[in-house]
Structure formats: C-alpha cells, structure tokens
C-alpha positions in Angstrom: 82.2 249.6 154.9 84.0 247.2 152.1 81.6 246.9 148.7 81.5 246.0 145.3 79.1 247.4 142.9 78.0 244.4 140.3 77.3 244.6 136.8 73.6 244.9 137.7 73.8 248.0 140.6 73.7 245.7 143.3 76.0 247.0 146.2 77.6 243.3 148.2 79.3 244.2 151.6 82.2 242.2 152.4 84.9 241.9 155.2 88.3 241.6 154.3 90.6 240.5 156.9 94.6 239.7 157.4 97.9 240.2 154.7 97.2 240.6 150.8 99.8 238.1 150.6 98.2 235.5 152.7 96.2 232.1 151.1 92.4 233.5 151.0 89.3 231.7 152.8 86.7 233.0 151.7 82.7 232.2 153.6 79.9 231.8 152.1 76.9 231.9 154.7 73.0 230.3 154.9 70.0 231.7 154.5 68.8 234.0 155.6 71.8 235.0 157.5 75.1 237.5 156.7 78.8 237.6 157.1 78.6 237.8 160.4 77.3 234.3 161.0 81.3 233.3 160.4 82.6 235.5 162.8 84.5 232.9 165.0 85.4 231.1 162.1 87.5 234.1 160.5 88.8 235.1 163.8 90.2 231.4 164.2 92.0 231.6 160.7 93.1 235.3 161.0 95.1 234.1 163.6 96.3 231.3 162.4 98.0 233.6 159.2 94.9 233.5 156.3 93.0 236.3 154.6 89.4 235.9 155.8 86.7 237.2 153.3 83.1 236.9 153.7 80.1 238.6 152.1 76.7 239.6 152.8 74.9 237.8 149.7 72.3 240.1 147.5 69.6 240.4 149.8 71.1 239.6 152.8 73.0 241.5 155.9 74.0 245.1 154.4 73.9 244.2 150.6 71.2 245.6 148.7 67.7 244.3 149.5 67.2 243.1 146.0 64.1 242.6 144.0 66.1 240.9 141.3 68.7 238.3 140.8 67.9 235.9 143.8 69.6 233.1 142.5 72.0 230.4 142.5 73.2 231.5 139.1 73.2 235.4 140.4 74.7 234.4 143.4 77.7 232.6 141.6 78.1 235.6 139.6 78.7 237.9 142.2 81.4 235.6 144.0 83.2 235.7 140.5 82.7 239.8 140.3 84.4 239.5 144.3 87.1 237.0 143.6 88.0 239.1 140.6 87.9 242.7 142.6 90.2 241.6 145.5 91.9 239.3 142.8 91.7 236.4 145.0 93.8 233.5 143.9 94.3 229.7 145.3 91.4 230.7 147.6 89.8 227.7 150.2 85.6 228.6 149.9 84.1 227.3 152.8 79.8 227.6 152.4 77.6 226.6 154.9 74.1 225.6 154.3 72.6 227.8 151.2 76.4 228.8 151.2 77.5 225.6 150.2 75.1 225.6 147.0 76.7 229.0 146.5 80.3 227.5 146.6 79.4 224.2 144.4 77.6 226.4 142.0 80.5 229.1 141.9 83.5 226.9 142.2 82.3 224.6 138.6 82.7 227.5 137.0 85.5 229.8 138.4 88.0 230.8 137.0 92.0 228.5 136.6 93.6 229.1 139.3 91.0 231.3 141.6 90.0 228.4 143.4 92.9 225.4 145.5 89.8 223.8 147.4 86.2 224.0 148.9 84.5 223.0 151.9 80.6 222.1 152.1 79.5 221.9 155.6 75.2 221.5 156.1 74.9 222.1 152.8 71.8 222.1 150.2 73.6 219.9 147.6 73.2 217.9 145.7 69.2 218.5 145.7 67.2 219.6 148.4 63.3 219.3 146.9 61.6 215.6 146.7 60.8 214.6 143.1 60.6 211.4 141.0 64.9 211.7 140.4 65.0 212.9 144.1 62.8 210.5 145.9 64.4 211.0 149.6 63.9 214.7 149.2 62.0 216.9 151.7 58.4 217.2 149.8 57.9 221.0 148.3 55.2 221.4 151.0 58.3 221.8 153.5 59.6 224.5 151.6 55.4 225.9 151.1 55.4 226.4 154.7 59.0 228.5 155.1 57.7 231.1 152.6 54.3 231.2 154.6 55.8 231.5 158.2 57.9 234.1 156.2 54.9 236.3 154.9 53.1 235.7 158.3 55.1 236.7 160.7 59.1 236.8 159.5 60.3 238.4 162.6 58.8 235.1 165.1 59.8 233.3 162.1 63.1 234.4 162.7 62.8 233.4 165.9 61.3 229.9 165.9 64.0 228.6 163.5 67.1 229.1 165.9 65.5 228.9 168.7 64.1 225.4 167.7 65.6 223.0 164.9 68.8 225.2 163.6 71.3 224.5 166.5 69.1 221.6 167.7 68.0 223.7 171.0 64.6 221.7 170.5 66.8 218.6 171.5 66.2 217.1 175.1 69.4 218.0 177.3 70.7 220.9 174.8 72.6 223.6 176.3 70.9 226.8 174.5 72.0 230.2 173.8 69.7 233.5 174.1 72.5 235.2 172.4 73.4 232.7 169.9 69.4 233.1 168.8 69.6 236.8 168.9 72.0 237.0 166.9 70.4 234.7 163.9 67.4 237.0 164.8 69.3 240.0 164.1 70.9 238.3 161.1 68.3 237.5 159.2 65.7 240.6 160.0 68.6 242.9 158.4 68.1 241.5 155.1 65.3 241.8 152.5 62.3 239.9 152.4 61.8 239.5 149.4 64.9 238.2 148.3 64.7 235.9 151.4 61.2 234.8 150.1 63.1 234.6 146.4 66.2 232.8 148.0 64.1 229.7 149.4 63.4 228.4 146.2 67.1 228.8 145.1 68.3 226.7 147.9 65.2 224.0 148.2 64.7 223.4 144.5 68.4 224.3 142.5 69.7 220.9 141.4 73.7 221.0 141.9 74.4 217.4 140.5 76.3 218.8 137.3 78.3 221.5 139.4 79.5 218.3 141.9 80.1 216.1 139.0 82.1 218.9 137.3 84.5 220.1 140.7 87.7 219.3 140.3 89.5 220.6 143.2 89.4 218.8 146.8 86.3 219.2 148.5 85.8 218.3 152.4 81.9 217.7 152.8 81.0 218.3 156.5 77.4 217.3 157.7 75.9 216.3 161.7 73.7 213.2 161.2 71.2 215.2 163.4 71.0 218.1 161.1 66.8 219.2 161.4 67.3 221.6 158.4 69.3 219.7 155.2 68.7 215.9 156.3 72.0 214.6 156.3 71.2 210.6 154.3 70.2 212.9 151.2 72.8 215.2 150.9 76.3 214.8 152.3 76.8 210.9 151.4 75.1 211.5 147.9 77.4 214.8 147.3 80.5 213.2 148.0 79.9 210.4 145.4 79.2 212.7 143.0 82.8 214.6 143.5 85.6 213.4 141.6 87.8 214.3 144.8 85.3 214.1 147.7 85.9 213.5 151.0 83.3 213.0 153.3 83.4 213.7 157.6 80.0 212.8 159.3 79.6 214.4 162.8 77.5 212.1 165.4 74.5 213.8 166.6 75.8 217.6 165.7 73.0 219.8 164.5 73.0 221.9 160.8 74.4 225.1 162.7 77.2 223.1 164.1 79.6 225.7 162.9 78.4 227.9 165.6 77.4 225.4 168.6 80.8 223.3 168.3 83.6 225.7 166.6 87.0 224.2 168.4 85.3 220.8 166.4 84.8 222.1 163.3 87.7 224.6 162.8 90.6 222.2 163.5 89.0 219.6 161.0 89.0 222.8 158.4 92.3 223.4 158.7 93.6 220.4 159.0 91.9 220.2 155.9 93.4 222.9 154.3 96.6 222.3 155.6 97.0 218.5 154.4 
C-alpha cells in the first residue's frame, strides 16, 4: 500500500495511477467514504492518458483512524504534504461532496503552479449550516441528528443513507443498486468513528466563502437540482458567484451521488472540462 506519513504521525493511503509524466487528477472523496468511491472515475481518465490520485482522508478508508486533526484546515494540509511528496504539478482536483470543501479549502492556498484547475461536484461550499449570514442553510438540528444516528447505530446508519437519499434510491421509479449500497456500507464502516463524528462538523458548519472568493484558477461547479444531501439553491449557484472564474453545470433531477449513478454523464463533462 501507497502512504505518506504527515508532520503529525498520521499515515494517508493513496492510489497512484498512470505515467509520472502525465497531467495529475487528483480525487478528493465525501464523507464518510475513501478512495475507492472514485474508482470508475480514475479508471475513465487512466485510460484516457492522466495520472489518477486519490486518497483516503485522516479518518477515513485505510488512513489512520485519527483522534486528532479532523478538519478542514487539517485536511488541506495533508493534500499539500501529498501534492508536495508525489511533486504533483498543474494538477486538475476534482472533490465531491466534503471533497469539494477539501479542494476549495486546499486549492486558496496551494502552492504556484501545483494547481491548473478544480472541479466541485455536490459539494459543501460555500456554507452548509443555517445562520443569520446563511439563512437558506440546513438548520444545525440536521446535522444534530447525523452525529446521533452515528453514535446509535453507525453501521444501519451506514446503511439508511445510500440506501435512501444519497443516490436518490428513495425516489419513486429509481433503478437501485444492492452493490452500489454495499459498497458505501463498506466504505464508510472502514473508517474511524470518531473522526467521522469530528468530520460532520467540518463539512456542515466550515464557511468556504473566503477560499471561493480567493480561487483563481478555473473551477467547473457540478450539482443535480435533486441532490437530498447538499441542497443544490444554497450551494452551487451561490459558489459559482463567489469564484472569480466559475462556471456553473446544473444536472436536472440527478441525485448528490451522481458521480456513481450516472458516470458516462459526468465524466465526459470533466474532461471536456479539462480538456477546453
């Protein structure tokens, strides 16, 4: 197994995938999920000539189950420890979900030169949490109730989630996968709980207005109008005003883990994307 040790101890698996010599994409993945959750998408770009990385955040997949650190300005940090190991340069980050508060948070800060362009597709940005500056936010009760179900019972937790509002299987007439729950199953019971637990207040309640504002590489924003998880009026239409090269793509009636249920979709608008 592919790891990096950071400045704190904490041991982040990664894959590495295609020519040194190759423009990087690297995946940043949701909670409470791992690498793995980008499988197709790093097959897809493998063969169409990239180097694919993606990493099993702290706390997640086969990183260290960390009682520390779970955080967007931790998380940044060990992007910037990986994209400096594997001296990744001109890189495309692609974060889904939590993934894409990783990449806004990360990508304001990198680096000249580490980063050509980022993608935020279902992601947390700019604000998740309902407050007086936030009004259309989803009220911290929401986010209450994730870290309960999580102490309850994580393992039907993990469960419910997929099985219900992630890929919009709750939806009448949707086509559902036992596998494609599994797998987010399997996913997220290989992480840590705690850092899970940690992880929910990074992505419901980290404000990412200043990281957006500050981006000033192209950024594709990606969001289904149907999305159950990160409603999609307050945060892809808001994030791509605040980006001073935004560009947003709304996707009729797609769910958050559209990535997964419509791939052939979503890929060829990446790299079209990184292409154009």
């Amino acid at each position: 197994m592919s790891t990096i040790t950071t400045r704190d101890g904490t041991e982040i698996f990664y894959k590495d995938w295609g020519s040194k010599d190759a423009q990087p994409i690297v995946f940043h993945h949701g909670w409470p999920l791992s690498a793995d959750d980008w499988d197709n998408q790093m097959l897809f770009f493998l063969h169409q000539g990239f180097r694919v990385i993606a990493h099993d955040r702290r706390g997640h997949g086969r990183s260290s189950q960390t009682a520390t650190g779970n955080e967007m300005d931790t998380y940044a940090a060990d992007v910037a420890e990986l994209a400096a190991h594997l001296d990744l340069r001109n890189a495309i980050h692609i974060g889904h979900s939590t993934g894409g508060g990783e990449v806004a948070h990360y990508v304001a800060r990198a680096e000249p030169g580490r980063v050509a362009k980022a993608v935020l597709i279902g992601a947390v940005p700019p604000v998740m949490v309902k407050s007086d500056k936030n009004p259309g936010g989803l009220p911290i009760e929401v986010f209450d109730g994730f870290r309960a179900a999580l102490v309850a019972n994580r393992a039907q937790f993990y469960i419910d989630v997929p099985a219900g509002p992630f890929y919009g299987f709750n939806r009448e007439g949707a086509k559902v996968s036992q596998g494609i729950i599994d797998n987010w199953w399997r996913q997220g019971m290989m992480g840590g709980a705690k850092a899970h637990y940690d992880c929910i207040k990074a992505f419901s309640e980290t404000d990412f207005t200043e990281d957006l504002k500050a981006i000033e590489v192209p950024v594709l924003v990606m969001h289904g109008d149907d999305d159950q998880i990160v409603p999609y009026a307050d945060s892809a239409p808001l994030s791509a005003k605040l980006l001073k090269n935004g560009t947003l793509k709304t996707y009729a009636g797609f769910p958050h883990g559209m990535c997964t249920t419509h791939p052939d979709v979503i890929n060829a608008d990446l790299l079209a994307f990184i292409k154009g």
